[in-house]
N, CA, C and O of each residue as an XYZ file, in Angstrom:
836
protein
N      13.128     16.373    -24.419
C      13.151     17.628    -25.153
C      11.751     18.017    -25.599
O      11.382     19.175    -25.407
N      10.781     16.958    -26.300
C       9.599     17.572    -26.732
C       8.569     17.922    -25.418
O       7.727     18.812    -25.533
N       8.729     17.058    -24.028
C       8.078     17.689    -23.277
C       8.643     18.903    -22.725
O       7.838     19.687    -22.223
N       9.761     19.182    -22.720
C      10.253     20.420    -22.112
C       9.469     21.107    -23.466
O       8.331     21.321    -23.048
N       9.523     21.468    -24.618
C       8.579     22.079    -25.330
C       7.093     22.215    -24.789
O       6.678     23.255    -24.277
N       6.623     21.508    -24.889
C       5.182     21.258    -24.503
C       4.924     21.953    -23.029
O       3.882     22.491    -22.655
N       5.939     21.824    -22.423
C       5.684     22.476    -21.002
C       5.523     23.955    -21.257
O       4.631     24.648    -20.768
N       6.909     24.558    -22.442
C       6.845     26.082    -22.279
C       5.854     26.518    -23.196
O       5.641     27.723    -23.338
N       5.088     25.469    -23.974
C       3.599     26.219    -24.680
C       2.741     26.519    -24.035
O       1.939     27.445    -24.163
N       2.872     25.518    -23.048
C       1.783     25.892    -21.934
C       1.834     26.756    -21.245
O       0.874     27.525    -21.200
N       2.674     26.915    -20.650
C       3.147     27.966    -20.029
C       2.696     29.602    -20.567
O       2.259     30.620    -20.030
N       3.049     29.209    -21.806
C       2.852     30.788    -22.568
C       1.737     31.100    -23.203
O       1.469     32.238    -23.589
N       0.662     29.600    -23.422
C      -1.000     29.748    -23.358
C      -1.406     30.338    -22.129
O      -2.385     31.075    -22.013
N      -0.645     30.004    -21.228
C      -1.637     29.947    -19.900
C      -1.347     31.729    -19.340
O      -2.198     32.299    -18.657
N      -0.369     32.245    -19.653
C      -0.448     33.567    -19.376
C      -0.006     34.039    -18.223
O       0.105     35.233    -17.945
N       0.267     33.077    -17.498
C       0.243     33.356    -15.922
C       2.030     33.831    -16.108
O       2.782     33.255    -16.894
N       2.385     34.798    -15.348
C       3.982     34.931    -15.216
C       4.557     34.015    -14.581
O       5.694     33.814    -15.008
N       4.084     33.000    -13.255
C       4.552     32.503    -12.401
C       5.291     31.411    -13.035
O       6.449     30.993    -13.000
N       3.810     30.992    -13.839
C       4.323     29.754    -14.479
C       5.153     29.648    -15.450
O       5.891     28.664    -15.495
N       5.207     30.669    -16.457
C       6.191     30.470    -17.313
C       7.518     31.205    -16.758
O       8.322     31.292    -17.686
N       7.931     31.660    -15.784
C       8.803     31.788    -15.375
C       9.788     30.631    -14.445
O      10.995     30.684    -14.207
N       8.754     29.581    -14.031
C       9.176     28.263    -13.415
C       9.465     27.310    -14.418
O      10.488     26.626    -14.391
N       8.700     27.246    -15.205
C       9.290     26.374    -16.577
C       9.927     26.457    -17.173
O      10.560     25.533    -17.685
N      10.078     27.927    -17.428
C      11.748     28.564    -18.228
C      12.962     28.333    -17.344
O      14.051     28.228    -17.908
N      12.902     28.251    -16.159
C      14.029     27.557    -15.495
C      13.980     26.644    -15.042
O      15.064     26.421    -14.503
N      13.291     25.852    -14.901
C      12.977     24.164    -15.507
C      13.376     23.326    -16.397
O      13.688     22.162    -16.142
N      13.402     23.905    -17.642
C      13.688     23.447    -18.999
C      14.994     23.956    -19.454
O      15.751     23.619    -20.364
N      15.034     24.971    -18.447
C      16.665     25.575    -19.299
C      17.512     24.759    -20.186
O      17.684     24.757    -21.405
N      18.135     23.860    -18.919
C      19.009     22.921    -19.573
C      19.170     21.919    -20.618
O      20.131     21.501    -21.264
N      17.324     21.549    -20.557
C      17.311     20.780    -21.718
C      17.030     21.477    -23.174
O      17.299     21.113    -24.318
N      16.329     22.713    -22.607
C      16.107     23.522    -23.992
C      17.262     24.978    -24.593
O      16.981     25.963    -25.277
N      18.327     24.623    -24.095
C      19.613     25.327    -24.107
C      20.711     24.749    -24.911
O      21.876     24.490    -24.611
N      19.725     24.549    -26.532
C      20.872     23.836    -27.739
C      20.254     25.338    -29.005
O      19.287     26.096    -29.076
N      21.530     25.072    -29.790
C      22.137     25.892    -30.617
C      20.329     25.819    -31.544
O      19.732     26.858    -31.829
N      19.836     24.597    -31.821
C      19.044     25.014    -32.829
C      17.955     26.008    -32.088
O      17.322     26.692    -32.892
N      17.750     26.132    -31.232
C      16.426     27.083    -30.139
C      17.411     28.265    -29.604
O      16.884     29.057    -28.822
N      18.239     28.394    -29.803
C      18.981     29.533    -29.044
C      18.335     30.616    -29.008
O      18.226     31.185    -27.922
N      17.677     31.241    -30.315
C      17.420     32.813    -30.216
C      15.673     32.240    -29.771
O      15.878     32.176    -28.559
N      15.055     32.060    -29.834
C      14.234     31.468    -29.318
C      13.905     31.269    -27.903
O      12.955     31.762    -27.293
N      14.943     30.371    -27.399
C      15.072     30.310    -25.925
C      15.928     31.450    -25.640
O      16.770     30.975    -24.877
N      16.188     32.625    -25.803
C      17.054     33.595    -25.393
C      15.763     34.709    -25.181
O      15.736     35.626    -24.360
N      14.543     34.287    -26.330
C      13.685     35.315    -25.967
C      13.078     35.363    -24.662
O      12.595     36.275    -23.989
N      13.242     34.091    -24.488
C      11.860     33.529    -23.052
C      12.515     33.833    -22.006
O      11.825     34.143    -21.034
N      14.018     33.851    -21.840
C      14.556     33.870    -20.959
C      14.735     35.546    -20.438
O      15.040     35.860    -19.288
N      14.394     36.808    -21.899
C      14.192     37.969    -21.385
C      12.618     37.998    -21.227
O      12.238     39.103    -20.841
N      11.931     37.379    -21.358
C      10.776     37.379    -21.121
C      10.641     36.957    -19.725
O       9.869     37.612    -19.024
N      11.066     36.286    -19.377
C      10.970     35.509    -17.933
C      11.526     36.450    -16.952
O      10.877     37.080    -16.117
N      12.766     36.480    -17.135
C      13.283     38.037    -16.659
C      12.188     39.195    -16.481
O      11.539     39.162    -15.436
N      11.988     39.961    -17.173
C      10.762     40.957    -17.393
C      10.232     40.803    -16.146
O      10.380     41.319    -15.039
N       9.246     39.524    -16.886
C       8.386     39.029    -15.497
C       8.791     39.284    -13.943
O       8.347     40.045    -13.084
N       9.774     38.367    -13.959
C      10.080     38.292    -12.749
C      10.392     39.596    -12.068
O      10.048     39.646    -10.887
N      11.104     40.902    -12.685
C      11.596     42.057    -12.127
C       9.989     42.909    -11.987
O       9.764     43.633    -11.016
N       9.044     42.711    -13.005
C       8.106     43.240    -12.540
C       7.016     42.585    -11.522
O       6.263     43.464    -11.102
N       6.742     41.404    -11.049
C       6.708     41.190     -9.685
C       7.365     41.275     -8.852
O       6.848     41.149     -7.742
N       8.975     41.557     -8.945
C       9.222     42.259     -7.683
C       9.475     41.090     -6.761
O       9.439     41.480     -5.594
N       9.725     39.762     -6.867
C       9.716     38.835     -6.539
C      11.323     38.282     -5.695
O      11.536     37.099     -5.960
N      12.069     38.710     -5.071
C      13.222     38.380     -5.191
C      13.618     37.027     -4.993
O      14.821     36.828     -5.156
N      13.033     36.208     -4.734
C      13.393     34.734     -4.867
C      13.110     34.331     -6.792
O      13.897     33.810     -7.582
N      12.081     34.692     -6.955
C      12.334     34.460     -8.703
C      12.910     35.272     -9.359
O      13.152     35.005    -10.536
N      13.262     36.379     -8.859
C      14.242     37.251     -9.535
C      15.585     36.504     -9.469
O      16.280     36.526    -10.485
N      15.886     36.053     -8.726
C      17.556     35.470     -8.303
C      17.298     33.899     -9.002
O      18.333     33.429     -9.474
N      15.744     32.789     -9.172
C      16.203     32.093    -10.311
C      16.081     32.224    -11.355
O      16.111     31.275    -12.138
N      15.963     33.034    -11.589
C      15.727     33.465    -12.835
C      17.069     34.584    -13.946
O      17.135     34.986    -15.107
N      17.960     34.677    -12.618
C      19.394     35.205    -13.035
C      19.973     33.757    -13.589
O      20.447     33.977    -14.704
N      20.058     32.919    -13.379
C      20.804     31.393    -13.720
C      20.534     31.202    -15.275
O      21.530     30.988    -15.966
N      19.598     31.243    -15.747
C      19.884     31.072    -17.075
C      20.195     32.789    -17.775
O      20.811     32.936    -18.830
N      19.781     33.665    -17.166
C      20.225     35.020    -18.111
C      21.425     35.077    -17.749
O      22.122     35.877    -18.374
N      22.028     34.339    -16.734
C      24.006     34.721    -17.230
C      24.171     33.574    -18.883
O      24.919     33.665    -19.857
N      23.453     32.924    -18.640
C      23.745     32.034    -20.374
C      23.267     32.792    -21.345
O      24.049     32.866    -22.293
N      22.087     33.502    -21.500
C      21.376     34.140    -21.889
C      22.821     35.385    -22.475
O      23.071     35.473    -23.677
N      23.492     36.099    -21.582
C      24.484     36.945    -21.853
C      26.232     36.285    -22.288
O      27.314     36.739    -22.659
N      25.743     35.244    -22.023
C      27.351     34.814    -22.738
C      26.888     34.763    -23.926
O      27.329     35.612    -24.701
N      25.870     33.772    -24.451
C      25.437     33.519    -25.504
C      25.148     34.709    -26.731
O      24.755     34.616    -27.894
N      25.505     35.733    -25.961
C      25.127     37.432    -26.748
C      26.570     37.761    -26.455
O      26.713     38.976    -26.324
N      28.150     36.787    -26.248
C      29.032     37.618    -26.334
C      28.783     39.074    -25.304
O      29.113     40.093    -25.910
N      28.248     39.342    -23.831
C      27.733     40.617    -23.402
C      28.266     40.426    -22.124
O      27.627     39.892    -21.218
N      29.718     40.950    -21.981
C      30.426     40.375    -21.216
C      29.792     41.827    -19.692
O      29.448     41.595    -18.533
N      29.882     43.088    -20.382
C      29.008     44.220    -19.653
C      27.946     43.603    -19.082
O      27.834     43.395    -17.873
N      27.240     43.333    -19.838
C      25.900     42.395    -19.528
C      25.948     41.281    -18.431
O      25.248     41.290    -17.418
N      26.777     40.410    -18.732
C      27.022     39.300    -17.812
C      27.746     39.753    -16.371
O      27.535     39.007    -15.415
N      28.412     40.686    -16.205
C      28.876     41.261    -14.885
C      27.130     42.267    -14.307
O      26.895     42.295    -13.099
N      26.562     42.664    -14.865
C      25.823     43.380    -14.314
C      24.450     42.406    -13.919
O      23.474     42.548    -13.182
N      24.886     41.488    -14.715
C      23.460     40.481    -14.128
C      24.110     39.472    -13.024
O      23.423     39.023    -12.106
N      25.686     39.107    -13.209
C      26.222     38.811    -11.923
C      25.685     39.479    -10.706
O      25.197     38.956     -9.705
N      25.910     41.017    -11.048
C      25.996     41.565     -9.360
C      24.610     41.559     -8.982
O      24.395     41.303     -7.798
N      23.627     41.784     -9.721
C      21.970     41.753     -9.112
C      21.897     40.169     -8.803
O      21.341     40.095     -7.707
N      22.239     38.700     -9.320
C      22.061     37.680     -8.882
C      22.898     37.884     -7.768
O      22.440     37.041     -6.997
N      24.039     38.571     -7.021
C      24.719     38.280     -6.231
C      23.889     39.228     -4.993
O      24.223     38.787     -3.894
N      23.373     39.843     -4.926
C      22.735     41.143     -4.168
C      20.980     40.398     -4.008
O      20.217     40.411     -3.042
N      20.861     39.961     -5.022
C      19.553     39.214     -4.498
C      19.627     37.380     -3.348
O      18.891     36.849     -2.516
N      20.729     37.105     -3.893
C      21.098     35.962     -2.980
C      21.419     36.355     -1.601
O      21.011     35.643     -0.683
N      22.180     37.522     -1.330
C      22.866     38.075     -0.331
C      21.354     38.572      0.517
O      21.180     38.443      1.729
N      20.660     38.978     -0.161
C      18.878     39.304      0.375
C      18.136     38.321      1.044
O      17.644     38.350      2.172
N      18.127     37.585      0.321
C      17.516     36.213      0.923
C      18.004     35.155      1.681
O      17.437     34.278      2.334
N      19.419     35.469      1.417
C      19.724     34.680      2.877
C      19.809     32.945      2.584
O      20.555     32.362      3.371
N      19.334     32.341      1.861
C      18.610     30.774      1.686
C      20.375     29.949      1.218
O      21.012     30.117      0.178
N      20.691     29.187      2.284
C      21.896     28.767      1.630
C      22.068     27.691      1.039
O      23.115     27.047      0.991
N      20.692     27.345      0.389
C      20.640     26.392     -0.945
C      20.850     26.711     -2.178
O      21.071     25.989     -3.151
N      20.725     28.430     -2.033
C      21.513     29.474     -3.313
C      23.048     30.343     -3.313
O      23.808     30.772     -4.181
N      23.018     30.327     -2.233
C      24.455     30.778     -1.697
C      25.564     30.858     -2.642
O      26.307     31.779     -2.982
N      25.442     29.352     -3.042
C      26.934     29.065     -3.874
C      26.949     29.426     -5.598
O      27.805     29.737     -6.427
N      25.423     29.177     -5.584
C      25.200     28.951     -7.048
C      26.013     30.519     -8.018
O      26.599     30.307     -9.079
N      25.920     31.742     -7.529
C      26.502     32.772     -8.034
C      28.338     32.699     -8.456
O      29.029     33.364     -9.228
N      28.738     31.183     -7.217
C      30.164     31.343     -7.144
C      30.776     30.660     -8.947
O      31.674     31.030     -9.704
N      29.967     29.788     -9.003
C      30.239     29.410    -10.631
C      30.373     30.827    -11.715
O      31.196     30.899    -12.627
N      29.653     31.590    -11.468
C      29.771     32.548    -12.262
C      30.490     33.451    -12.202
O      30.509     34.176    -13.197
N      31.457     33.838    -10.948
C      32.427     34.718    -10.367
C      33.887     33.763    -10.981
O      34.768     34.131    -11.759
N      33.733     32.672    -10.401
C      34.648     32.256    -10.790
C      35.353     31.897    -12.448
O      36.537     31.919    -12.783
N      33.868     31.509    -13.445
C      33.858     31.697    -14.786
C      34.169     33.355    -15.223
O      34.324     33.544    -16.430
N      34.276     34.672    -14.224
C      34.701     35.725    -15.315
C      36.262     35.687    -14.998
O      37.203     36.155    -15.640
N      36.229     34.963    -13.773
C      37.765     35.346    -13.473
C      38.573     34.475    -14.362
O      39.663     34.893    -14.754
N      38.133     33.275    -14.725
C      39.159     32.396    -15.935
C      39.074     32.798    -17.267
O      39.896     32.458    -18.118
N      37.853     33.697    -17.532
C      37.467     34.712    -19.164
C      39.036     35.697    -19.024
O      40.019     35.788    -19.759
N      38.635     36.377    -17.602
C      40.006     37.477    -17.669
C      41.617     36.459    -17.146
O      42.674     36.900    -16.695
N      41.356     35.532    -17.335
C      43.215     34.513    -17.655
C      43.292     35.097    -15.855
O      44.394     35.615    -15.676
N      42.496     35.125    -14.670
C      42.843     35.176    -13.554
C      42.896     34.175    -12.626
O      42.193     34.257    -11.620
N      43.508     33.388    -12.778
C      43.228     31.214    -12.728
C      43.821     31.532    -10.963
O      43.567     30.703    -10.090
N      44.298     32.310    -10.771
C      44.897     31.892     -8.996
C      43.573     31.850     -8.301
O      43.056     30.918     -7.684
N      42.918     33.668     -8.650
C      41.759     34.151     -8.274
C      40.726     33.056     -8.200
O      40.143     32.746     -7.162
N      40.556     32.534     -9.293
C      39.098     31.525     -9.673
C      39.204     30.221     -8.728
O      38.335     29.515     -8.216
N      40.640     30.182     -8.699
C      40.802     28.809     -7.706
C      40.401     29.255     -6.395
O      39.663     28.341     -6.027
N      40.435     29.981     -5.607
C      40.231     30.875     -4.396
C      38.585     30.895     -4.383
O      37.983     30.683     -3.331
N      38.014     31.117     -5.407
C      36.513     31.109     -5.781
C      35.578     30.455     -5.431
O      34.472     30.637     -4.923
N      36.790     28.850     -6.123
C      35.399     27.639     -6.247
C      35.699     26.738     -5.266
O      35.198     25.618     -5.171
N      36.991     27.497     -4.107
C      36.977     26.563     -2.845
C      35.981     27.271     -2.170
O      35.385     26.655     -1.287
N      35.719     28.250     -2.358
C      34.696     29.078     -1.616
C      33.147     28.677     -2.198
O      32.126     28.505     -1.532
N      33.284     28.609     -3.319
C      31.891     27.947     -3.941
C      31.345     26.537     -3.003
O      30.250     26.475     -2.444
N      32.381     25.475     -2.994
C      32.871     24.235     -2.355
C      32.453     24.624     -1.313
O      31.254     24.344     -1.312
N      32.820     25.303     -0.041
C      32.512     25.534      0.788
C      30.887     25.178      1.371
O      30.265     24.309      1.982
N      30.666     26.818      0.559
C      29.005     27.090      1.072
C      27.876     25.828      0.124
O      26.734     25.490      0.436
N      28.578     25.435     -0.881
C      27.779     24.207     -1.615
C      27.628     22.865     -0.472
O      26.577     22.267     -0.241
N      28.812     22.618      0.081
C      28.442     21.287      0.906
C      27.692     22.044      2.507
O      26.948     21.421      3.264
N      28.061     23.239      2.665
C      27.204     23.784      3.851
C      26.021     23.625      3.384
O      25.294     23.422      4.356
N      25.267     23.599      2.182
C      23.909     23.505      1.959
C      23.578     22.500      1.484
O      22.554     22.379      0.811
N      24.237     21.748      1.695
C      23.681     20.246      1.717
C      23.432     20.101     -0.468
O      22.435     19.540     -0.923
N      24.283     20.578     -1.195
C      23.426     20.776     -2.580
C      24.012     19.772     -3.151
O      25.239     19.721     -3.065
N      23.188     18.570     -3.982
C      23.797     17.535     -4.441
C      24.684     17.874     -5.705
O      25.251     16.903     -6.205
N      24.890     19.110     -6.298
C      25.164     19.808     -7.305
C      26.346     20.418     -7.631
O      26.774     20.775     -8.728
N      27.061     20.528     -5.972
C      28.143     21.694     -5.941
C      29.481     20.620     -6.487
O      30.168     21.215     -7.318
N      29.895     19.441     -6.251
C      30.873     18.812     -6.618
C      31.148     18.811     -8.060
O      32.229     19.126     -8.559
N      29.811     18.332     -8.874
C      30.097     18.715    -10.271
C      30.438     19.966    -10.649
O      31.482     20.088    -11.289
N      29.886     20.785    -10.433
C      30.184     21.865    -10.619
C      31.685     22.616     -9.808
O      32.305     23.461    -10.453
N      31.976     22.382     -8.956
C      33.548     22.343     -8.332
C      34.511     21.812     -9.389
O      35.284     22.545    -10.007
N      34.382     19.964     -9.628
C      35.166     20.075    -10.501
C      35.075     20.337    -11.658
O      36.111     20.411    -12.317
N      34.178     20.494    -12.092
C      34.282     21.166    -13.602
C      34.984     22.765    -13.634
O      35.403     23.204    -14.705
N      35.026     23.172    -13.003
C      35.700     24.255    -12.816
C      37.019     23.703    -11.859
O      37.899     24.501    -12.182
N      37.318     23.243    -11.366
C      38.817     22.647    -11.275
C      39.507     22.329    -12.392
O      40.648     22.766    -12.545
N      38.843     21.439    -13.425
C      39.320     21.023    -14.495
C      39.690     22.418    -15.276
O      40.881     22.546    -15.562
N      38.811     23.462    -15.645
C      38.968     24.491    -16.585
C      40.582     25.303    -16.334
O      41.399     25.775    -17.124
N      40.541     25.189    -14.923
C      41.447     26.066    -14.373
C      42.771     25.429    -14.709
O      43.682     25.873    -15.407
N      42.663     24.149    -13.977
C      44.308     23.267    -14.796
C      44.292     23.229    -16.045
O      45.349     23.442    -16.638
N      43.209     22.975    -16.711
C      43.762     23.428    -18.005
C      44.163     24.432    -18.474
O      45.161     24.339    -19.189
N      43.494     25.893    -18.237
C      43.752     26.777    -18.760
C      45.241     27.448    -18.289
O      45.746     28.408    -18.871
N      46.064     26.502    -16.695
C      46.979     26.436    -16.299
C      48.272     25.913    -17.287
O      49.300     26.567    -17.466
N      48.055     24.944    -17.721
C      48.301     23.887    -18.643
C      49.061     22.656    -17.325
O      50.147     22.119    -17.540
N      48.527     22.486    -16.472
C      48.675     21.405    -15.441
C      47.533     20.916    -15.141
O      46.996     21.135    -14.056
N      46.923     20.056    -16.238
C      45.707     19.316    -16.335
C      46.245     17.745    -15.499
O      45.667     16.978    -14.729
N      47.398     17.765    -16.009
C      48.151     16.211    -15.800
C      47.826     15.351    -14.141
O      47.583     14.178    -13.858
N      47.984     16.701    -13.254
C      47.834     16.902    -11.719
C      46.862     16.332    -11.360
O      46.831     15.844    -10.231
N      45.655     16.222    -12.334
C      44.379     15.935    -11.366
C      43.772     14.983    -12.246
O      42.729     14.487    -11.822
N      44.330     14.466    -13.802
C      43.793     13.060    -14.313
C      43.360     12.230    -13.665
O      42.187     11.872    -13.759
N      44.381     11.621    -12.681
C      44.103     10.171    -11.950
C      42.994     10.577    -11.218
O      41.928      9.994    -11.414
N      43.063     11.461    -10.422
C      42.018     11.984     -9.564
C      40.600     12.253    -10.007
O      39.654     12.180     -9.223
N      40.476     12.567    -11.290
C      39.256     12.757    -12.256
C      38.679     11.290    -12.599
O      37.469     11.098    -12.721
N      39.980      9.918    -12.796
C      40.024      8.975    -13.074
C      38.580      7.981    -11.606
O      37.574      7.272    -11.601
N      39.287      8.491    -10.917
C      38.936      7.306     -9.310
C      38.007      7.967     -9.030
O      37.444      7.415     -8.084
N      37.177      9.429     -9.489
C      35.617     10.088     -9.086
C      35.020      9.162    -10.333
O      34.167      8.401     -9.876
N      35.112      9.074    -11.062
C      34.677      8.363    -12.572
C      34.382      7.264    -12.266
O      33.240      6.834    -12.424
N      35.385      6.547    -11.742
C      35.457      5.135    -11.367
C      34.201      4.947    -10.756
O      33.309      4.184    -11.128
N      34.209      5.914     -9.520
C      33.247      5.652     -8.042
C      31.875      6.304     -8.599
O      30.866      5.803     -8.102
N      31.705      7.128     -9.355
C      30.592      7.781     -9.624
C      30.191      7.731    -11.359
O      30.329      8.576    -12.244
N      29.619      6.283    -11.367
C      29.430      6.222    -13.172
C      28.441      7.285    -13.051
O      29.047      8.356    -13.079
N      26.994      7.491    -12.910
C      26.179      8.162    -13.215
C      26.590      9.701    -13.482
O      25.667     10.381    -13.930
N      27.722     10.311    -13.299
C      27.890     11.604    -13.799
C      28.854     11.492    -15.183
O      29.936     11.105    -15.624
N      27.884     11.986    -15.426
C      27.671     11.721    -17.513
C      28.985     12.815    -17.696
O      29.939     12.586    -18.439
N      28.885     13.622    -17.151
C      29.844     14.785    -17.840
C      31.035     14.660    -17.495
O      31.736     15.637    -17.763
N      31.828     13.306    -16.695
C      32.811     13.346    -16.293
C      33.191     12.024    -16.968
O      34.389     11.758    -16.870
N      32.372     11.057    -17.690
C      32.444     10.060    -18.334
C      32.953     10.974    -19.755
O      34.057     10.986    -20.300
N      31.649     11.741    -20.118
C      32.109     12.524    -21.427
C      33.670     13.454    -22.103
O      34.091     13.695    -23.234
N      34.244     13.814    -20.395
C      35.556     14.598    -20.441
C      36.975     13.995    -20.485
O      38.024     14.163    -21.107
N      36.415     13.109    -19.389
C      37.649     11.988    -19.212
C      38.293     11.674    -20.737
O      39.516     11.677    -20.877
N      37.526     11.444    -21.703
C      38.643     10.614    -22.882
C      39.672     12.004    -23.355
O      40.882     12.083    -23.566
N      38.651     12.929    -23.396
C      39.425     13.992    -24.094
C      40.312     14.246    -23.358
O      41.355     14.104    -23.996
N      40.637     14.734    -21.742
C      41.833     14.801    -21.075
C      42.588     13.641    -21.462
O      43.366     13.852    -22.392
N      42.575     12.867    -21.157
C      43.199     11.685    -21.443
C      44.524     11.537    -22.722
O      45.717     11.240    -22.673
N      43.354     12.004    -24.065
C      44.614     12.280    -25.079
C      45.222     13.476    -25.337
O      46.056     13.767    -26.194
N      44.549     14.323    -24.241
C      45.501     15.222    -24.551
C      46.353     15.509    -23.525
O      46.647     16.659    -23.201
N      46.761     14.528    -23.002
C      47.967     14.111    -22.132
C      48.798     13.303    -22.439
O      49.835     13.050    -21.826
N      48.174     12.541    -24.018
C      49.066     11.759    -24.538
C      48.722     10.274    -24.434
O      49.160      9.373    -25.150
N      47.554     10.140    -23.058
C      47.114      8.552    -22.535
C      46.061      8.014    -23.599
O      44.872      7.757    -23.412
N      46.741      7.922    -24.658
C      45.198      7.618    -25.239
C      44.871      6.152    -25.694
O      43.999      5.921    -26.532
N      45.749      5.015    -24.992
C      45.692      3.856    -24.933
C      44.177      3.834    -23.943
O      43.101      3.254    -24.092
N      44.738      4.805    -22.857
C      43.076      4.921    -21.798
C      42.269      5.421    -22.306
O      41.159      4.891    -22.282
N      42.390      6.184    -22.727
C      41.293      6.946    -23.246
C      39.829      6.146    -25.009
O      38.710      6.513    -25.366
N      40.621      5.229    -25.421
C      40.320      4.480    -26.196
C      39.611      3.057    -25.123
O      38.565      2.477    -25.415
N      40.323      2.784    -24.101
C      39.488      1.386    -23.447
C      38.187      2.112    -22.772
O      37.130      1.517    -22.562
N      38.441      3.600    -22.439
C      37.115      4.177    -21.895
C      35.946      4.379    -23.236
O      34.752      4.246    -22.966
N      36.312      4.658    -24.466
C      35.674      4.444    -25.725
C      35.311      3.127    -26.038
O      34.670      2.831    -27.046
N      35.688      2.372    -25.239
C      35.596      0.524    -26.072
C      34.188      0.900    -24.582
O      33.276      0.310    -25.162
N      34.060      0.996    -24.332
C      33.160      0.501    -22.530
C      31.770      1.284    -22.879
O      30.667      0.744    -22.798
N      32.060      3.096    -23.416
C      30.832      3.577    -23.698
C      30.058      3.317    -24.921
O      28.963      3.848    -25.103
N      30.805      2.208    -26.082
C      30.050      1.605    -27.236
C      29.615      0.272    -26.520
O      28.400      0.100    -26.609
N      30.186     -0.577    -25.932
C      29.262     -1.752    -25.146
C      27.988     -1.097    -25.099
O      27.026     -1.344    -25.825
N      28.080      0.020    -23.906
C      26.636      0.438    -22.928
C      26.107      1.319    -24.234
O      25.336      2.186    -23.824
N      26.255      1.368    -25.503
C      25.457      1.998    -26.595
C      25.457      3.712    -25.964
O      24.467      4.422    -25.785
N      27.124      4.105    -25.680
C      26.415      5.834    -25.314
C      25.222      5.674    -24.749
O      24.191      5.833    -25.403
N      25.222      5.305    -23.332
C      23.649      5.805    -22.596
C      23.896      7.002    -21.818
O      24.430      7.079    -20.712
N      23.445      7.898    -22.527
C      24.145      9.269    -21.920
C      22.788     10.249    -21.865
O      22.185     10.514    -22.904
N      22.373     10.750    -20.602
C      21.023     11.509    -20.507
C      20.975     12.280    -21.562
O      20.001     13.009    -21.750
């Protein structure tokens, strides 16, 4: 966290657009907590700016990835469809199908906002799709995490526990599926499991990125 700081001072000493527009989506994730919000919400229309006034369409389109957070985070649901369709029209431009999919997370997140769970499922097999066509080590998490939203918001979470269970099993290093698992768990009622998965992450002291 403090070097992701240190990166975007620099960045914003140094003046250059390029750079602080690569570091602002660099750091997103780590600098995308409640205490920096309005803060990091500025940089991210700042970065924006930038990027639309070079004219850049490859940094214009990464630079849509954090301003759809940027617009949830403002409740700007207008907002968030209209920065959908320019990230979707600039991907569709460039052609590069290492970005292809990345827009489908966000199509599929308005369709479960508007309670349209058939639609969204239709989405993120399509997300799925063009994600393993591009070889992106990224698209599975992001598949099921949006699998999960959908059974839940289905209320047939139950369907795909075990199955959430045996990716967990096979894949410790994804933190966010270690982190979800307990909570499905009791709220299915399993919380005999869900407590031996709590006895395992106090051994390893929460080593959680």
């Amino acid at each position: 966290h403090s070097a992701a700081l240190e990166a975007v001072e620099a960045a914003r000493q140094a003046g250059d657009d390029r750079t602080f527009i690569d570091v602002i989506e660099g750091t997103h994730l780590t600098l995308a907590t409640p205490d920096r919000r309005d803060r990091h919400l500025a940089d991210i229309e700042q970065a924006v700016t930038s990027a639309d006034r070079l004219d850049d369409p490859l940094l214009r389109a990464r630079v849509r990835y954090p301003a759809m957070w940027a617009r949830y985070q403002l409740a700007d649901l207008a907002g968030a469809d209209a920065t959908l369709g320019e990230y979707q029209a600039l991907v569709d431009q460039l052609g590069l199908p290492y970005l292809d999919w990345q827009p489908g997370q966000f199509t599929a997140g308005r369709l479960l906002l508007a309670g349209r769970t058939d639609e969204a499922e239709v989405a993120i097999e399509h997300l799925l799709e063009l994600g393993t066509a591009a070889g992106s080590p990224d698209v599975l998490g992001a598949y099921g995490g949006l699998l999960y939203a959908i059974r839940w918001q289905q209320g047939r979470t139950a369907e795909i526990a075990d199955f959430f269970l045996d990716v967990a099993r096979e894949n410790p290093s994804i933190a966010a599926l270690r982190a979800s698992i307990p909570l499905m768990l009791c709220e299915l009622g399993r919380c005999d499991e869900a407590r031996e998965l709590l006895l395992g992450e106090i051994e390893r002291d929460f080593d959680y990125p």
